[in-house]
N, C-alpha and C positions, 0 to 999 in steps of 0.2 A: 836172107837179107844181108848184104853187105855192114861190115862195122863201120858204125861212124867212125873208130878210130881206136888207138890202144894205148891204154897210160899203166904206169904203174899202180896207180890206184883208183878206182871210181868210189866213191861216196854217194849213200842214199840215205838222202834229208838234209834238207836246210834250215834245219833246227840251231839253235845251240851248240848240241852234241854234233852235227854235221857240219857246222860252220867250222867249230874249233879243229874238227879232224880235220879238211882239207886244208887251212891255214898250218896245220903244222905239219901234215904231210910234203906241201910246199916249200917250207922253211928246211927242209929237212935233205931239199933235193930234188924231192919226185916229184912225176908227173901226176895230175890230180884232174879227176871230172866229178861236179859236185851235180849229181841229177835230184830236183824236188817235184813233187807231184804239184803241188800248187803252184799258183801263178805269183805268190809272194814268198817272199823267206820269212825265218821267226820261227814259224811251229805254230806252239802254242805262247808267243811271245805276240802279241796284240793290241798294237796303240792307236787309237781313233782319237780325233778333237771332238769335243765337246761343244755346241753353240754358247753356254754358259762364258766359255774359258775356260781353256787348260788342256788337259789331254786325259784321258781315263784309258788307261793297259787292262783292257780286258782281259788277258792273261795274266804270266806272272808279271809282280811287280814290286816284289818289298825282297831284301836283303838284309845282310847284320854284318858287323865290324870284321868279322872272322872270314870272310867268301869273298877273298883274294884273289880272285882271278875275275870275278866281274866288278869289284873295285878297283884293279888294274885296268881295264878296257875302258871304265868309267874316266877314269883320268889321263887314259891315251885319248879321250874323244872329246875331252875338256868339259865333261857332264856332270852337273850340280849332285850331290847326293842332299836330299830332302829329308831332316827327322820325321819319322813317325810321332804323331802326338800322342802323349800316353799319359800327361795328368792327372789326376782324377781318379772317382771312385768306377773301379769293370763291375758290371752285375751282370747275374744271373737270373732269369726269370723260370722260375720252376712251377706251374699250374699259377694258382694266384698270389704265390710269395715271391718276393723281389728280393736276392741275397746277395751280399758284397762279394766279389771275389775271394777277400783276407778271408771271408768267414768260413770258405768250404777249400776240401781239399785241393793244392795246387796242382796244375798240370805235372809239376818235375815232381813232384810228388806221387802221382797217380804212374807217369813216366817208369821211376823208379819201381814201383809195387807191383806193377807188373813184368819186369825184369826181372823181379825175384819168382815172381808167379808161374811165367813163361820156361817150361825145360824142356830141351834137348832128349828126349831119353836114350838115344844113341850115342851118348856120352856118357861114360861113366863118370866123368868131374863133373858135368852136370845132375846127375842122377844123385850123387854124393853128399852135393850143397844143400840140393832142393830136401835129401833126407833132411839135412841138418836145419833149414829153415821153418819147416814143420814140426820139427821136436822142439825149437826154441818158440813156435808159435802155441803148440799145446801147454807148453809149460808156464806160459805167458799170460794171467788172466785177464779174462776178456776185459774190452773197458767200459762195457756195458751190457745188461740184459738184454738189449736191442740187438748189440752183435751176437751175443750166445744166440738168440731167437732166427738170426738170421743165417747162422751157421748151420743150427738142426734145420732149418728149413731147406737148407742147401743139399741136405745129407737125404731129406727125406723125400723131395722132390723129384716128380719124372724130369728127365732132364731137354730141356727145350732146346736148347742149342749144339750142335754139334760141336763134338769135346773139344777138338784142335781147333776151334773157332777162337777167334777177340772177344765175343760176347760171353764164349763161356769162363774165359780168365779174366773177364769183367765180374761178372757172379762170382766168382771165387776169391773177390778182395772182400768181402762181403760190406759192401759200402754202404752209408744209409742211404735211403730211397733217393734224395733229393740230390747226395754227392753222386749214385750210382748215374742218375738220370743226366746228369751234367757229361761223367765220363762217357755215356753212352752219344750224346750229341756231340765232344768235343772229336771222338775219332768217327762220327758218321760224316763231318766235316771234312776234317785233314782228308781222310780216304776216299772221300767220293762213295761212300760205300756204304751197306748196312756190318754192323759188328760180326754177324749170325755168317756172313760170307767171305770173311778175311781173317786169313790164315794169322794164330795168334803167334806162330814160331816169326815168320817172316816179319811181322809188326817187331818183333824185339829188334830183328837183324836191320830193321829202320833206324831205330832207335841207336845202335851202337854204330849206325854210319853217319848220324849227325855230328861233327868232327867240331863242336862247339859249345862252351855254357851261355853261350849268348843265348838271346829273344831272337826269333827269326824275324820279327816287326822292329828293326832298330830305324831303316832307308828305304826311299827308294829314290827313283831316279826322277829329275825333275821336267826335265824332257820326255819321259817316257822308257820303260824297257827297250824299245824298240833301237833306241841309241844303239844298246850291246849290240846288238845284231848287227846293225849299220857296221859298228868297229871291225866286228867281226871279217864282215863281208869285204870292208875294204882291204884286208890282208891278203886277199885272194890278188894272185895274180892270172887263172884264166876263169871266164867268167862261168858263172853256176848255166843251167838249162835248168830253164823252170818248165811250168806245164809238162812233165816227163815221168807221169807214174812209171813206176815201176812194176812187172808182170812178172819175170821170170828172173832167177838167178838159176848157173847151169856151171857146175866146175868140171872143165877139162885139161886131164893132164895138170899142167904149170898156167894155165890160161884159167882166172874169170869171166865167162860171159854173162854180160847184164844187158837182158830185154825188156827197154820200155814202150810206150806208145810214142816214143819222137825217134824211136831208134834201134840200134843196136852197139855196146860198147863192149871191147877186151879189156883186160887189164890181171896185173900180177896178182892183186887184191880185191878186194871189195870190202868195204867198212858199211855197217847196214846202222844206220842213225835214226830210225823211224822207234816211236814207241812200239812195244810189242804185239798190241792188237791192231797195228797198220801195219806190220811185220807180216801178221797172219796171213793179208791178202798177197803175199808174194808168193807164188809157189818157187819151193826150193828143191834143185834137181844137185844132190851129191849125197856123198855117204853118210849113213846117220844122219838123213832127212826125218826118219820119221822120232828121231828122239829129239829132233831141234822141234818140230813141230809136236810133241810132249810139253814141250818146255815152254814155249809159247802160248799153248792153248792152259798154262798155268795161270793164267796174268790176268785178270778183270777189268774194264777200262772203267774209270770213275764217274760219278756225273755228278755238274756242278752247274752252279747259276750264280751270274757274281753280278753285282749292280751295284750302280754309284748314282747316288744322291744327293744334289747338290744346292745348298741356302743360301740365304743371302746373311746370314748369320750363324756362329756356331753356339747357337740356344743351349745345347746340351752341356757346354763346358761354364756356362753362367750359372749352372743347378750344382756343379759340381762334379760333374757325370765325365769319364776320358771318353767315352763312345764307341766303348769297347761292350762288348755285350754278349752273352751265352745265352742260347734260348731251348732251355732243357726239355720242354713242353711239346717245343718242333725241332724235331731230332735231325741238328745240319745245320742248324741256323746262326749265323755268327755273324756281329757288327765291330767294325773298328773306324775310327776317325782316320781317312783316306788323306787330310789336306796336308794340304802343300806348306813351302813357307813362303813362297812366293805372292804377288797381287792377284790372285784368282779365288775364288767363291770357294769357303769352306765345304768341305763336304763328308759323307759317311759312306763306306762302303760291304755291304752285306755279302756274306759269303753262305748259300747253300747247297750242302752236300750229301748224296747218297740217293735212299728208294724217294724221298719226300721232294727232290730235286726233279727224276722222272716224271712224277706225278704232277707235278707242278708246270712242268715243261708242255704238256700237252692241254695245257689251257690258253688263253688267250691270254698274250700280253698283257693288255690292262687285267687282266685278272690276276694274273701274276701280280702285279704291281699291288693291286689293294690289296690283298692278303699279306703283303711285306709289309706294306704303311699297316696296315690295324695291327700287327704283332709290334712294327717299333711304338707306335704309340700307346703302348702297353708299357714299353720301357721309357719313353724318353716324353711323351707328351703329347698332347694335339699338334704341336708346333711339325712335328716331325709330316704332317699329313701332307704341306703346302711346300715342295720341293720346287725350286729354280728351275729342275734340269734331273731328268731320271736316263742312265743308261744300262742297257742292258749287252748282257753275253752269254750265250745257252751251251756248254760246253756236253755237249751226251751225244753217244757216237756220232764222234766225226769220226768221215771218212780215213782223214789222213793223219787222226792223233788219240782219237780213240775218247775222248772225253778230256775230263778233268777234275782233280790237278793231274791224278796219274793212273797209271793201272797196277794195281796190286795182286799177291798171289791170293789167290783163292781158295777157300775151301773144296779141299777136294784134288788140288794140283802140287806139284815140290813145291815143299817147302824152302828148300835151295834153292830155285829158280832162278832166283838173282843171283847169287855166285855162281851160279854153272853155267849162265847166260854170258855175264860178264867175262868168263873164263875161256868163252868158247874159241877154240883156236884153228888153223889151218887155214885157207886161201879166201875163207868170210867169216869176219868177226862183226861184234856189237858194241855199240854203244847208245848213251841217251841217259839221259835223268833214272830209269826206272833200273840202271846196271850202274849205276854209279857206287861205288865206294865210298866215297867222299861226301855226304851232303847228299843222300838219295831223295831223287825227287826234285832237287830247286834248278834255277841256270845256272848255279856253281858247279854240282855237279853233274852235272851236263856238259860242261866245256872241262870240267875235268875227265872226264871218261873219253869224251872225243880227244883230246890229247894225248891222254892215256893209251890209248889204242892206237893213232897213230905214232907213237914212240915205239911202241911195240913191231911194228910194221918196219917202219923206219932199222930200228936195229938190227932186223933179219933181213929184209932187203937182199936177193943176192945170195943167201949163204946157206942156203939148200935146207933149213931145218923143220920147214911146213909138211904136215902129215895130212893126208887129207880124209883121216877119220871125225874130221869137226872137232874131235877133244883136244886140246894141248896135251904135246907127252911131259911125262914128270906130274901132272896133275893129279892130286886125286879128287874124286868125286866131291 
């Protein structure tokens, strides 16, 4: 088949991370062809109207003061940022006790304790600390019979979960029952995932790429995520081909060839912007294919179900309540008060993540929905049963993003994954939310890596230093 044509660089995804790369690939000089499989750009960035009023981002949609590059596009495109509402008392609902947030352990808190939990043992300064936190933790007496009890339990216990697991350096803070159960739904949430299948090294190397002490619920955008995109996309000066999965990537010589279903394209580079498990469906034809596709098949994609629920009152902030909610009982289940500041209908928006997401997915809509309403009105009241306006978004494999919010490594795959993905060099690299540096996982980092990458590009351009073993030289492992 004849090429459509040949640029310096073709990009695949019109994500975020694919927007931002061919916008600066652009800016930078080169020629750019941005191909996305779908017929719309975004990703997993997702804004529908609502009949109620307003708009509900089924995707992402909240930010914090510190995620500078999508608060920059927010105000090239003259877009409101909206407080999140956070008054009030967060609970947890743990079997039939209802507990304040203040009363159990914090997230940075829990953050932190498994940072120290979490070791490296292929480091010896790692190896080092971890002695040293142990001899300080022996020495240390317990601060209750409850932890001693739950220590020998620890010790004497067959052990359920595979060792390099989350869930197993969950057991190993030795938390009580009701803080454990909380820790255990707050990362089946964020991950999309159960504890038992996400790698606990990579969970740290999350945690130290959050480039923030902020709240990631500080904004969002009042218009919609969708804005960002918009901004994005106007940067381009040639325009994206949509409907263009991609099939094949084939490196020859000094030539990228990318085969989609609308075509055939050359080019010097190729920037692959797709999450990882929509990565997987590309067959990749160059050197050190089979260790890209090692690296790949590291990555788990998440599943999530996010719904907005919308009143004609916010009843829950008259009780006292911010509408923030942990629901330790259904392991994934999280609420926050979604509304706006704007003249549109308060509302709450429910986030659930992981194996109970699945499950839940293959029932029927309205059943999905009463199962959400009789667990909120557990927390919040009958009041919560008589919603305005209920939307939904079923994020478990999709085709072209793999789920949501992300895919993570897995038990069982590198634990580097993410840096040696991010790392990977010669005439096709990556980017996307789940290789980011900066903020792994959000649209910050996401248009951070896409820039990242194409600066990268941008600066060799021309100057013969592309190896086409896939690894960057000078790199190590």
């Amino acid at each position: 088949m004849k090429p459509e044509s040949h640029v310096h660089v073709i990009v695949i995804g019109g994500g975020a991370a694919g927007l931002a790369a061919a916008a600066a690939v652009e800016q930078a000089g080169l020629s750019c062809q941005l191909l996305e499989a779908q017929t719309r750009l975004g990703g997993r960035i997702r804004t529908v109207p609502l009949r109620s009023g307003g708009l509900f981002d089924e995707g992402a949609q909240m930010v914090n003061g510190d995620m500078h590059a999508v608060l920059g596009l927010a105000s090239q495109a003259g877009l409101h940022l909206s407080p999140v509402p956070r008054t009030g008392i967060g609970l947890c609902l743990a079997g039939q006790n209802t507990r304040r947030f203040e009363d159990l352990i914090s997230v940075g808190e829990l953050h932190e304790l498994l940072e120290e939990q979490v070791v490296r043992w292929d480091s010896p300064g790692e190896v080092l600390r971890a002695l040293r936190l142990k001899l300080a933790w022996w020495n240390t007496p317990w601060e209750s019979p409850g932890e001693a009890g739950r220590g020998l339990r620890l010790l004497v216990e067959r052990r359920t979960a595979p060792k390099e697991s989350l869930a197993a350096a969950l057991r190993a803070l030795l938390l009580e029952a009701e803080e454990h159960a909380m820790a255990y739904s707050h990362f089946s949430e964020i991950l999309g995932a159960a504890p038992e299948d996400v790698h606990a090294q990579a969970v740290r190397d999350i945690f130290a790429r959050y480039a923030s002490e902020r709240d990631d619920l500080e904004f969002q955008v009042a218009g919609g995520m969708i804005g960002i995109v918009d901004q994005l996309a106007s940067e381009l000066r040639h325009r994206p081909r949509l409907g263009a999965p991609v099939e094949r990537i084939r490196t020859t010589g000094d030539r990228v060839e990318v085969i989609a279903a609308a075509g055939v394209w050359t080019a010097d580079h190729a920037i692959v912007a797709v999450p990882p498990p929509a990565a997987r469906r590309i067959t990749f034809e160059m050197d050190n294919s089979d260790e890209l596709a090692a690296l790949l098949a590291s990555f788990a994609a998440g599943a999530m179900i996010k719904t907005v629920l919308v009143f004609d009152r916010a009843f829950w902030r008259l009780k006292g309540f911010s509408g923030t909610a942990l629901f330790a009982d259904t392991p994934g289940l999280a609420v926050v008060d979604g509304s706006g500041d704007g003249p549109f209908p308060p509302r709450l928006t429910a986030f659930l993540g992981g194996p109970l997401a699945r499950q839940w997915a293959v029932l029927s809509q309205e059943a999905r929905h009463d199962l959400l309403l009789g667990r909120l009105s557990r927390v919040f009241g009958e009041a919560v049963g008589a919603p305005l306006e209920i939307g939904e978004a079923v994020w478990i494999d999709h085709p072209w993003s793999g789920g949501g919010y992300n895919a993570t490594v897995r038990v069982g795959g590198d634990p580097d994954a993410v840096a040696r993905l991010s790392a990977w060099g010669g005439r096709v690299r990556f980017a996307g939310a789940e290789v980011a540096g900066r903020f792994w996982g959000y649209v910050e980092g996401a248009i951070h890596s896409g820039r990242s990458v194409a600066r990268q590009i941008a600066g060799t351009a021309g100057a013969g230093v592309f190896c086409e073993t896939g690894s960057p030289r000078a790199t190590s492992r």
